[in-house]
C-alpha positions in Angstrom: 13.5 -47.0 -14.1 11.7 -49.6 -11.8 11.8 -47.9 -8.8 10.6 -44.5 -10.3 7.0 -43.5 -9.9 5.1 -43.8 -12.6 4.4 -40.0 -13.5 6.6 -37.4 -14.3 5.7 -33.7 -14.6 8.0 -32.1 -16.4 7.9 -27.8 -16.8 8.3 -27.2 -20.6 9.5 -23.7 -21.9 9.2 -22.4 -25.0 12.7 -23.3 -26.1 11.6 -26.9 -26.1 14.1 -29.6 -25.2 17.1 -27.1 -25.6 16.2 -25.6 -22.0 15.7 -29.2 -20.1 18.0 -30.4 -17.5 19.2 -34.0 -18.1 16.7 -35.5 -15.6 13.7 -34.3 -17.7 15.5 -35.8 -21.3 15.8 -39.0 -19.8 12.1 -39.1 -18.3 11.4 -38.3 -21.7 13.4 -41.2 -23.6 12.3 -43.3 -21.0 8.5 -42.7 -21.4 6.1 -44.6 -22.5 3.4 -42.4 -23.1 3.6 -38.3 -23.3 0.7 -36.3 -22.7 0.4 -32.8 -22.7 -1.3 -29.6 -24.7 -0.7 -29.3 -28.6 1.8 -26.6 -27.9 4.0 -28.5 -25.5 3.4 -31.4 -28.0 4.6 -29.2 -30.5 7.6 -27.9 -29.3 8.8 -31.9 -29.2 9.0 -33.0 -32.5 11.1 -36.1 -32.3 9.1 -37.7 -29.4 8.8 -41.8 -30.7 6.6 -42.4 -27.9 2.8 -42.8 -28.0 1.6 -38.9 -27.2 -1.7 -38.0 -26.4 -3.4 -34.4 -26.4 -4.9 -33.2 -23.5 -8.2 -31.8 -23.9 -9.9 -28.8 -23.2 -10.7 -28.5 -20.8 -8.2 -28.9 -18.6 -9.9 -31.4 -15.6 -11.4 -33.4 -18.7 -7.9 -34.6 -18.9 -7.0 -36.1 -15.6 -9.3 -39.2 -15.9 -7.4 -40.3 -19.2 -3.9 -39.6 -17.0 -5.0 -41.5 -14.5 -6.0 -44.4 -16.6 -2.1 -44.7 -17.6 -1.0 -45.8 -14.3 1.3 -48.5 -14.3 3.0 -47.2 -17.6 5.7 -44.6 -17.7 3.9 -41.4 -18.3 5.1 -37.7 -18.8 2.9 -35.0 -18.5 3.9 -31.7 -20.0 3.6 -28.5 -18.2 4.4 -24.5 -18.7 7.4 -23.8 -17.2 7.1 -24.7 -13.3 4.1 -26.1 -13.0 4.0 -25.3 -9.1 3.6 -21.3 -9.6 0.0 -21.2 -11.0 0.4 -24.5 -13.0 -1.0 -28.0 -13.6 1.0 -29.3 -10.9 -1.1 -29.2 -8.1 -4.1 -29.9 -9.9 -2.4 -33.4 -10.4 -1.0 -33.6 -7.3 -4.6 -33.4 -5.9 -5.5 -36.8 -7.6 -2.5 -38.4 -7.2 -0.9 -40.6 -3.9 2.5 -40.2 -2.4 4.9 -41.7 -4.5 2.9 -41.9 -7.8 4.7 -38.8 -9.1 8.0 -36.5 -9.1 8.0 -33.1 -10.6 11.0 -31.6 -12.9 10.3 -28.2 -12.8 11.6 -25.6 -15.5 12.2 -21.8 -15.0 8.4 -20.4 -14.6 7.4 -17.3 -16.8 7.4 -14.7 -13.3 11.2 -15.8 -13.1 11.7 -15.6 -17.0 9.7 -11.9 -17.0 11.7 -10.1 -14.0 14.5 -11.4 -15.6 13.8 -9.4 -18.6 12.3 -6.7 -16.8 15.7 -6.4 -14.2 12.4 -6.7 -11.7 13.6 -7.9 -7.8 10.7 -11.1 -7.6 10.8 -10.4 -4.1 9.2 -7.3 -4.5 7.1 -8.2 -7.2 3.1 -8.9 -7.4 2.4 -11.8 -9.3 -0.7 -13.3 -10.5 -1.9 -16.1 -12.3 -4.8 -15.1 -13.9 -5.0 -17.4 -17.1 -8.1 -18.7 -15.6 -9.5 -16.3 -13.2 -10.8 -12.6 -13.2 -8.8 -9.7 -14.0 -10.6 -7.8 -10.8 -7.9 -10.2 -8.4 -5.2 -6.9 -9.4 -7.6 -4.4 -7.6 -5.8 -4.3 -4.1 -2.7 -4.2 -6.1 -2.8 -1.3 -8.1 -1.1 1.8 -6.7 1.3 3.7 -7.9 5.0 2.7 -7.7 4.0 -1.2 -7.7 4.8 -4.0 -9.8 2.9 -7.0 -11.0 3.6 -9.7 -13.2 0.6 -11.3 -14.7 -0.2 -14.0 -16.5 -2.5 -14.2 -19.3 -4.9 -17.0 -20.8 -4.0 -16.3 -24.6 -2.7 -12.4 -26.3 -6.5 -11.2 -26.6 -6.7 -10.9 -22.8 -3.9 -8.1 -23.0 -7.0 -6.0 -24.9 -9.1 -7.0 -21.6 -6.5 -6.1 -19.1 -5.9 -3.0 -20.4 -10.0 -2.3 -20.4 -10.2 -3.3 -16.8 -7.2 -0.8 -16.0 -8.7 2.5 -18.1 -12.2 1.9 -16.1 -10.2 1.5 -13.0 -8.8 4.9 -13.5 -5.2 3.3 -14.0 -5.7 4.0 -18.3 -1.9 5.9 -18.1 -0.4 2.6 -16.3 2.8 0.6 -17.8 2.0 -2.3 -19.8 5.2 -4.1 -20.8 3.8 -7.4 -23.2 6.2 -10.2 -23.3 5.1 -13.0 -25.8 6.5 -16.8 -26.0 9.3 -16.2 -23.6 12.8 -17.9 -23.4 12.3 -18.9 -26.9 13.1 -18.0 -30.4 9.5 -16.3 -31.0 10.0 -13.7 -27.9 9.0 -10.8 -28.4 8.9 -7.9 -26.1 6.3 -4.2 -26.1 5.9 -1.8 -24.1 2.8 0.7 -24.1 -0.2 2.1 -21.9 -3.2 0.5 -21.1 -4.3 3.3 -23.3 -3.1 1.9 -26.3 -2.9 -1.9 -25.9 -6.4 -1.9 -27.9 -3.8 -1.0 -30.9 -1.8 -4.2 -31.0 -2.1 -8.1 -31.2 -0.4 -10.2 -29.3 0.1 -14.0 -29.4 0.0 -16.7 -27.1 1.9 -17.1 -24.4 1.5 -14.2 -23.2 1.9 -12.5 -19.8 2.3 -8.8 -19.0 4.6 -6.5 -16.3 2.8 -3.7 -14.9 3.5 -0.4 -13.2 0.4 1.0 -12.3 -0.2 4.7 -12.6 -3.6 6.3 -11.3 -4.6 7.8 -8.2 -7.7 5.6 -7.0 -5.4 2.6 -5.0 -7.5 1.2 -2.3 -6.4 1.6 1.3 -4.9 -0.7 3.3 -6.1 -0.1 6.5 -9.9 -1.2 6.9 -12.8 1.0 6.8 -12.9 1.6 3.5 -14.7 4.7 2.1 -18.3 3.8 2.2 -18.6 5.2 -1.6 -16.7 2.0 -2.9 -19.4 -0.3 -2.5 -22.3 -0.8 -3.9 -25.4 -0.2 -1.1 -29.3 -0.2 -0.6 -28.2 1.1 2.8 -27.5 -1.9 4.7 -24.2 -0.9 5.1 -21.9 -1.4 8.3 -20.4 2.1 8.2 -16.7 3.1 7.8 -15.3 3.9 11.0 -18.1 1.0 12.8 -16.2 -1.5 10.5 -12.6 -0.5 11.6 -13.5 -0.9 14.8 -15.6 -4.1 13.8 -12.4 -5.7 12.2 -10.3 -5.2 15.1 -12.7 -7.0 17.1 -12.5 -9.9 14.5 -8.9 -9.9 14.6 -8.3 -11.8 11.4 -5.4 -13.9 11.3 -4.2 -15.8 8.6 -6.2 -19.3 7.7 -9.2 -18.3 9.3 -12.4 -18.6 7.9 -15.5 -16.0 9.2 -18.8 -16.3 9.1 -20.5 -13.0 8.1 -24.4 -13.2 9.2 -26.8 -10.7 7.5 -24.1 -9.7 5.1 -26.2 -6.6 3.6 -23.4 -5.0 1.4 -21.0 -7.5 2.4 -18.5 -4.3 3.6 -16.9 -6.8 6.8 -16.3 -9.9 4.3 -14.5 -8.1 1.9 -12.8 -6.0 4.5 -12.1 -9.5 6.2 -10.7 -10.7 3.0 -8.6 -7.9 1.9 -6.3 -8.6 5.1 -4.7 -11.5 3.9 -4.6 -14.2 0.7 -5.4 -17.2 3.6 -8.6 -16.0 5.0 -12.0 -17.5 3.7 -15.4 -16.0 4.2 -19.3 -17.4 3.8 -22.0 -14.5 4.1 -25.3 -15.4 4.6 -27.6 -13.2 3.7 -31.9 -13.9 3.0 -32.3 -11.2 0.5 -31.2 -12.3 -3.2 -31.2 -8.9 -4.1 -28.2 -7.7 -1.6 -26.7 -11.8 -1.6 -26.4 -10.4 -5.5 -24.9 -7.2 -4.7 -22.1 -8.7 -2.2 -21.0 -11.3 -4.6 -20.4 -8.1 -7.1 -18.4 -6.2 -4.2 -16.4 -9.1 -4.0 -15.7 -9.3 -7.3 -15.2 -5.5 -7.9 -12.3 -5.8 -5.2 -10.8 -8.9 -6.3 -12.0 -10.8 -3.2 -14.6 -13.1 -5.5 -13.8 -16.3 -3.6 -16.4 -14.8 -0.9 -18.5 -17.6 -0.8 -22.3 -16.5 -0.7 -25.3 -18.8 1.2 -28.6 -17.0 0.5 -30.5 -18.1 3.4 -31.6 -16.4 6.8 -29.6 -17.7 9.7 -29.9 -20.1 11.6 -31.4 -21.6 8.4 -28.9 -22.5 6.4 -26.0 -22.7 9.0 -25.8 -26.6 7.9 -24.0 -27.7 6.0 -21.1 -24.8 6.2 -17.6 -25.1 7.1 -17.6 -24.5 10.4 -15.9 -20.5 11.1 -12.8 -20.0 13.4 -14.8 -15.8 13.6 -18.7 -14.7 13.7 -19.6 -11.7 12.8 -23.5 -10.9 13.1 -24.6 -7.5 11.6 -28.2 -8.5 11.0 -30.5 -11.0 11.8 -29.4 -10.5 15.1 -32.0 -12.4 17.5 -32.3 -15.0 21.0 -33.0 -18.0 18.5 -29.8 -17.3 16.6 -27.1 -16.4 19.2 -28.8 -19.9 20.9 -28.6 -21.8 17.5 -24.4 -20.5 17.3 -23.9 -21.6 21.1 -24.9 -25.0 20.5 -23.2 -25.4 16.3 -20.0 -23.4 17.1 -16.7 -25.4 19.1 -15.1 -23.8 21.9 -12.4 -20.9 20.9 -14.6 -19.5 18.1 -14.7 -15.7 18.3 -18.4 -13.8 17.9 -18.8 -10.0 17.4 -22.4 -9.2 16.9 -23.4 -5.1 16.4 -26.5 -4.1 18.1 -28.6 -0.5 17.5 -31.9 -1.2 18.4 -32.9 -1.1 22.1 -34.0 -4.6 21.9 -30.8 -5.9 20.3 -29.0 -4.1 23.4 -30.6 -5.1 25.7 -30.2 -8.9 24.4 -26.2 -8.4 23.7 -26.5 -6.9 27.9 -28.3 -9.8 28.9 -26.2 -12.3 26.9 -22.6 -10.6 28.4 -24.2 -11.0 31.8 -24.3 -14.4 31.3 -21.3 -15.6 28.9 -19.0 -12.8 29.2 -16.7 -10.7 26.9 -16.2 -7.4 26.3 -19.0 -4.9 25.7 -18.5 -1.5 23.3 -20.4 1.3 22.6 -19.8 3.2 19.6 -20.8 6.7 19.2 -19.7 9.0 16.6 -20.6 12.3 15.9 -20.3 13.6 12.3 -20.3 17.7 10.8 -23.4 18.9 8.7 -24.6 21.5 7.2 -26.9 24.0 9.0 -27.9 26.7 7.1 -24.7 28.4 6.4 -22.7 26.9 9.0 -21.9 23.6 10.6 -23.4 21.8 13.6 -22.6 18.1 14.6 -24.7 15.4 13.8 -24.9 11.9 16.2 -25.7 8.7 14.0 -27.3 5.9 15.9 -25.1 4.4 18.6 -23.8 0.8 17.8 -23.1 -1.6 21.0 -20.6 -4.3 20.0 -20.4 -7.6 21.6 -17.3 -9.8 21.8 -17.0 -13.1 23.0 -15.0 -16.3 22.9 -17.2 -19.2 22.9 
């Protein structure tokens, strides 16, 4: 055992030892010291080793792991614990060579499994520890998720969130303490989950059903979020996201955030892609972090600050977008912070704010747009067209 590392992770189900490979029973002889939750503990009656029960919560644990090292430790894990698990929470604190993992079969695999659900077409979400609102872009009809659960009262909360959401007739099929000899399998609505008590461990498959999925193209209806009016319209912020071309990894910087519409938009392309808005009124910073959350985009981070102030400090964006705030000290403050290759798109509508975005395209380039749209509206009895307020768009590479 010399030339093992000192920890091993192992991915316990709830069949205990029966469902361990051979690797994971010797680490286990062979271990000095077990640690893991009173469940995992539990469901290994005849460990002779010294075991110790990791607290709650979870990161007050690690410091007592990591006080272990140079003894053979296991530490006890759900399943694998490198699909929404402990595993790279430890891996995070630990060096190369320190650890190996010995995964088990995680709870998505075990769930499609019993569902006869194809994984590879299969949502799933690990939301044991974070907000239920991270299923909003995934609710439509004829999808799938797979969701875990912190403990069997969040099943009552799940099916809350879906009945507000307008998904209350939606699939909920409960699966409790799966792959071992307490499994136990239901299936109602969100409707009636309020009806039943479930156990821990718990996770849930769901078929949506409800007819308020989000779009997937961006410009989302402007009715979705919550406004003062400070609001980068619908068909300006197609446009707008085009110009910002997300692609995955990058992080943007959303300036004068107002309703923070473009970071959410931003964020709804793609899992990779970070955002920081920076916005100098609490009252709509407040609001945007609340749009984030309603569509499951909450790791929007939020500087309340007017730009440049508060620039510092920030992980520096790969994309700019300036919607307000727009001035000479600002695009001045971004042209000295920002590295070469970052992309700005800054929207413009007052004469002043043109004729700056003119001035500054004389001088550094890019691509100048002028947005007009023309909308029906009532007149009298009939219809007549209605301009809103021309937008000129800005793009530049730095």
């Amino acid at each position: 055992m010399a030339d093992l590392p000192w920890l091993t992770i192992i991915g316990l189900g709830e069949d205990g030892p029966d469902g361990l490979s051979r690797a994971s029973l010797a680490a286990l002889e062979n271990a000095e010291v077990v640690m893991g939750a009173a469940r995992h503990l539990a469901l290994l009656p005849d460990l002779t080793c010294e075991t110790i029960t990791w607290p709650v919560p979870f990161a007050d644990g690690i410091p007592a792991l990591l006080d272990l090292r140079g003894r053979q430790v296991v530490a006890l894990a759900s399943g694998d614990p490198f699909w929404f698990g402990a595993g790279s929470v430890l891996a995070r604190h630990l060096q190369p060579g320190d650890w190996r993992a010995l995964p088990g079969p995680s709870t998505f695999s075990l769930a499609a499994a019993r569902l006869g659900w194809p994984l590879e077409t299969t949502t799933c979400l690990g939301l044991h520890a974070a907000p239920l609102t991270r299923m909003r872009p995934h609710l439509a009809p004829g999808a799938r998720l797979i969701v875990l659960l912190r403990d069997g009262g969040a099943v009552a909360d799940l099916a809350t969130y879906l009945c507000d959401a307008g998904f209350g007739a939606s699939d909920l099929h409960v699966l409790e303490a799966l792959g071992g000899p307490r499994e136990k399998y239901t299936k109602i609505t969100a409707q009636q989950a309020d009806k039943t008590d479930f156990s821990h461990p718990v996770c849930v498959g769901l078929e949506p059903v409800g007819r308020d999925a989000l779009p997937l193209a961006p410009g989302r209806d402007d009715a979705l979020f919550d406004h003062d009016g400070q609001i980068t319209k619908s068909p300006v912020r197609a446009v707008t996201l085009a110009a910002l071309a997300p692609r995955p990894g990058q992080h943007l910087w959303d300036i004068g955030g107002g309703s923070g519409s473009v970071s959410v938009e931003w964020l709804l392309c793609h899992p990779s892609l970070r955002a920081t808005a920076i916005e100098a009124d609490p009252d709509r910073a407040t609001r945007l972090t609340e749009n984030a959350r309603a569509f499951g985009v909450d790791r929007l981070q939020v500087v309340e600050a007017r730009a440049p102030d508060g620039l510092d400090g920030i992980d520096l964006p790969d994309t700019v977008f300036v919607g307000g705030g727009l001035s000479e000290a600002l695009l001045q403050s971004l042209w000295a912070l920002l590295p070469a290759g970052v992309r700005l798109v800054a929207n413009a509508v007052t004469i002043e704010s043109e004729a700056l975005l003119a001035r500054w395209q004389a001088e550094k380039g890019g691509d100048l747009l002028r947005i007009e749209l023309t909308r029906s509206n009532a007149l009298g009895s009939r219809q007549a067209w209605k301009p809103a307020y021309p937008v000129v768009q800005w793009s530049v590479l730095l």
